[in-house]
MARSEDO-292789 format. One line per 5 residues: number of its first residue (from 1); their letters; for each residue x, z, y negated of N, C-alpha, C. Coordinates in steps of 0.02 Angstrom, whole numbers. Layout:
<nodes>
NUM	A	X Z Y X Z Y X Z Y  ...
</nodes>
This chain:
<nodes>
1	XXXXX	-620 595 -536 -592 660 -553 -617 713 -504  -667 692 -478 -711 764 -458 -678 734 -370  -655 687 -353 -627 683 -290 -554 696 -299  -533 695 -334 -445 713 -343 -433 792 -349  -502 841 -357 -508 900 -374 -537 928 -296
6	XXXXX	-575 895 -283 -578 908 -214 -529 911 -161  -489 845 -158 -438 821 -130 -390 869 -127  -382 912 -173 -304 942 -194 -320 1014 -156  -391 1028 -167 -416 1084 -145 -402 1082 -62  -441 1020 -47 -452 1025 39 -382 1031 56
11	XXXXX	-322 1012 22 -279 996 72 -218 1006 37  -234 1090 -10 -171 1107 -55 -101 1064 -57  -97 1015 -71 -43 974 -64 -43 944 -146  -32 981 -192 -52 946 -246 32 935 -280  41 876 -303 102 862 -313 161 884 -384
16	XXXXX	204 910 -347 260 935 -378 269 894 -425  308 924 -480 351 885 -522 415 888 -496  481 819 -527 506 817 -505 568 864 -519  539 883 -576 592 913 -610 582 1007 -593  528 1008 -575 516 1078 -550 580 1113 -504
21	XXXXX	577 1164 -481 628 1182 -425 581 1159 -371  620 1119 -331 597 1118 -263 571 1177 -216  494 1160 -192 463 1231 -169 441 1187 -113  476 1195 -54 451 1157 -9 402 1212 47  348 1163 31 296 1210 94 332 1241 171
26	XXXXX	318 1285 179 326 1299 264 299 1239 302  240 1226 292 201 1196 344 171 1132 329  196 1127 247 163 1038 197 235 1007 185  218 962 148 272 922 119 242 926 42  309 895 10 329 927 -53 308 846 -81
31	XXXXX	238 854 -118 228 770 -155 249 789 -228  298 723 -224 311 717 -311 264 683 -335  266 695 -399 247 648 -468 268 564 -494  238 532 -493 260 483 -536 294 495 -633  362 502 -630 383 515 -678 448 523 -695
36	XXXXX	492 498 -742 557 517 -762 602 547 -712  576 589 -703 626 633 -659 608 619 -586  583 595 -579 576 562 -506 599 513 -488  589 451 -550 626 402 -545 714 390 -537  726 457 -581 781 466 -575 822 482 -505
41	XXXXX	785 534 -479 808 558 -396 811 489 -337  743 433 -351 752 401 -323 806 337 -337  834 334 -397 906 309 -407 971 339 -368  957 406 -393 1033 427 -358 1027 429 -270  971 463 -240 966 457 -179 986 400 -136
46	XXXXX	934 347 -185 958 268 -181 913 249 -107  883 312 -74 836 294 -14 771 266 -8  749 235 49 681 224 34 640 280 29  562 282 -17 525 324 -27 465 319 1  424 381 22 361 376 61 318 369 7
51	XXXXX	286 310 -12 241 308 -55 151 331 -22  108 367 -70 47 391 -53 7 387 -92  -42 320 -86 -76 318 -157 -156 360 -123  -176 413 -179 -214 439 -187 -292 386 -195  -295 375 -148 -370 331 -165 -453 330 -153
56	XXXXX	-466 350 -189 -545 391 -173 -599 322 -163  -578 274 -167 -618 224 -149 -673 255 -77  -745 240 -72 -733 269 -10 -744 229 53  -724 169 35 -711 120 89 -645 128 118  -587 200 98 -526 209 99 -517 271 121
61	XXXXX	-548 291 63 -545 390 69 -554 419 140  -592 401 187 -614 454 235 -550 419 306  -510 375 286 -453 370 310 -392 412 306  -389 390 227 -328 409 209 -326 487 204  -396 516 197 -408 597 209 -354 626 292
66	XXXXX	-385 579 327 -370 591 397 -306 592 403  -251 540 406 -206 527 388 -147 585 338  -184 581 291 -148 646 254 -154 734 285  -196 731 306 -209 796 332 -176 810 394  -155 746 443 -94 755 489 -45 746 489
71	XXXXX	-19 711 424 55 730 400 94 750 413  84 834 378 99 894 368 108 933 471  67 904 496 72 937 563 146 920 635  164 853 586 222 826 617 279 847 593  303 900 637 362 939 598 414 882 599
76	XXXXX	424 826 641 503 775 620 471 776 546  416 745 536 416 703 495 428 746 416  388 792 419 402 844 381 474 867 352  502 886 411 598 883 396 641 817 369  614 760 379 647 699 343 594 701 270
81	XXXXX	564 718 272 519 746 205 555 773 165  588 829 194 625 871 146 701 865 125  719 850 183 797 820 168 837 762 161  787 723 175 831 658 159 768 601 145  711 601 137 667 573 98 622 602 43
86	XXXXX	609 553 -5 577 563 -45 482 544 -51  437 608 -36 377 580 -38 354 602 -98  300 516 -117 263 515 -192 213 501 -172  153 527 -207 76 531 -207 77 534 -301  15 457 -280 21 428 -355 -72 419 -346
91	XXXXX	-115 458 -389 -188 447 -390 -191 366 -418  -233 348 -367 -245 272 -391 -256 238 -481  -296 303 -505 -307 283 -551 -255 283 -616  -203 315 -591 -129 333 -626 -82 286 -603  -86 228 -555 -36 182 -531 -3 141 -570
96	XXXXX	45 162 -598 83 106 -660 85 31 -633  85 -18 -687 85 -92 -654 139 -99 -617  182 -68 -595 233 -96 -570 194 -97 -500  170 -38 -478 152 -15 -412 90 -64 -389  37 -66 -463 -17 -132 -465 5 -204 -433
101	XXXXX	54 -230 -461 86 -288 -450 121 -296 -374  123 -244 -357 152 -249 -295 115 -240 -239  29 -245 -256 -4 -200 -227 -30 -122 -202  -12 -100 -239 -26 -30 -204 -109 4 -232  -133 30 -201 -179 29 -209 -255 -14 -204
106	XXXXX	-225 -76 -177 -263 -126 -147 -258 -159 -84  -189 -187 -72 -156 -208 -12 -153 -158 27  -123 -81 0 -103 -24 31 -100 29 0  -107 69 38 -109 140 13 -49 172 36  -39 153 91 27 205 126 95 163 131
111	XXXXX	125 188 99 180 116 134 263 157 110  329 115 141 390 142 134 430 103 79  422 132 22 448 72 -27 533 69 -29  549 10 -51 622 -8 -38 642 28 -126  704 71 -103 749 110 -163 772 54 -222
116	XXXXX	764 -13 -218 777 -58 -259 727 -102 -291  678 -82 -343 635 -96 -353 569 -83 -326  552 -29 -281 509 0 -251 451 -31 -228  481 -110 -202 457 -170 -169 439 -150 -92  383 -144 -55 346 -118 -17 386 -134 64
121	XXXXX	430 -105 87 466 -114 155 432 -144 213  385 -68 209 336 -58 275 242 -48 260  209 -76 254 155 -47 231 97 -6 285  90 46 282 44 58 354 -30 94 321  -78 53 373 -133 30 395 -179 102 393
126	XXXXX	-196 141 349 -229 202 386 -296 193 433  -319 132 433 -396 120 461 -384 104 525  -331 71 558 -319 57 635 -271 101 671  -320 145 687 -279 193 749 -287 265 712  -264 299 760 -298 379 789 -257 405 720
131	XXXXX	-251 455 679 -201 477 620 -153 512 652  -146 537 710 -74 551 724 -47 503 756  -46 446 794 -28 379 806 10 336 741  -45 365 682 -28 327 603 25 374 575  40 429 590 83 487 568 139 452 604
136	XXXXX	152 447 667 199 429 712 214 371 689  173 325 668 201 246 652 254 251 589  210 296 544 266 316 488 353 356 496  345 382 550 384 434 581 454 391 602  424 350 632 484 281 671 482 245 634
141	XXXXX	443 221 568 482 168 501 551 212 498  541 294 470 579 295 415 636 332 472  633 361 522 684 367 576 731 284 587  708 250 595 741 169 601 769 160 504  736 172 471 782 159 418 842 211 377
146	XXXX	830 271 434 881 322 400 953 286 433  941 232 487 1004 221 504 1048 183 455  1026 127 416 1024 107 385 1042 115 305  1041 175 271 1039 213 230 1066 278 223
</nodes>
């Protein structure tokens, strides 16, 4: 708790509901909720979603810190953020079994889940390589699958 309170602090990115009005940062991306109304968007959209599991492990954390905090600095990535993908940040300790079963939160933390059962596409690595290299890797998954979709 006391790292998910930190977390939200360091890096005001604390996640929307889905059902809220969309308030998309100038300069962040807009994390949904795991919930109803999210699930729903990611039906009709029918796209793949940037999944972000929140994981304070800290054999994890001082990665995925890194990683998240350059995100937001990649304006492509940011703009497919807002208009034609869907990003979710799910605290590990809130990961419904579906997401369990599929690994998340163990296998991976970061990954591009497929719109059909939210079965893991692409999974990326926050521990190997520089975090804007890992921003960029994410950048060209979901650029290569907008063709697609």
């Amino acid at each position: 708790m006391i790292f998910k309170n930190i977390f939200r602090k360091l890096f005001n990115q604390t996640p929307k509901s889905a059902s809220s009005k969309p308030d998309f940062p100038k300069d962040g991306i807009l994390w949904r909720v795991w919930n109803g109304e999210t699930q729903k968007m990611i039906a009709e959209k029918n796209r793949p979603v940037l999944l972000f599991v929140e994981n304070t492990d800290p054999t994890v954390w001082p990665f995925l810190k890194v990683v998240l905090k350059e995100m937001p600095r990649n304006k492509k990535l940011r703009a497919l953020l807002q208009d034609y993908y869907l990003a979710l940040m799910i605290p590990v300790e809130s990961l419904p079994e579906l997401f369990k079963d599929l690994g998340a939160g163990g296998r991976y933390n970061i990954a591009i889940l497929s719109p059909a059962g939210l079965t893991p596409m692409a999974m990326i690595d926050p521990v190997n390589g520089k975090p804007e290299k890992i921003v960029e890797t994410i950048l060209k998954i979901l650029e290569k699958l907008q063709e697609l979709y």
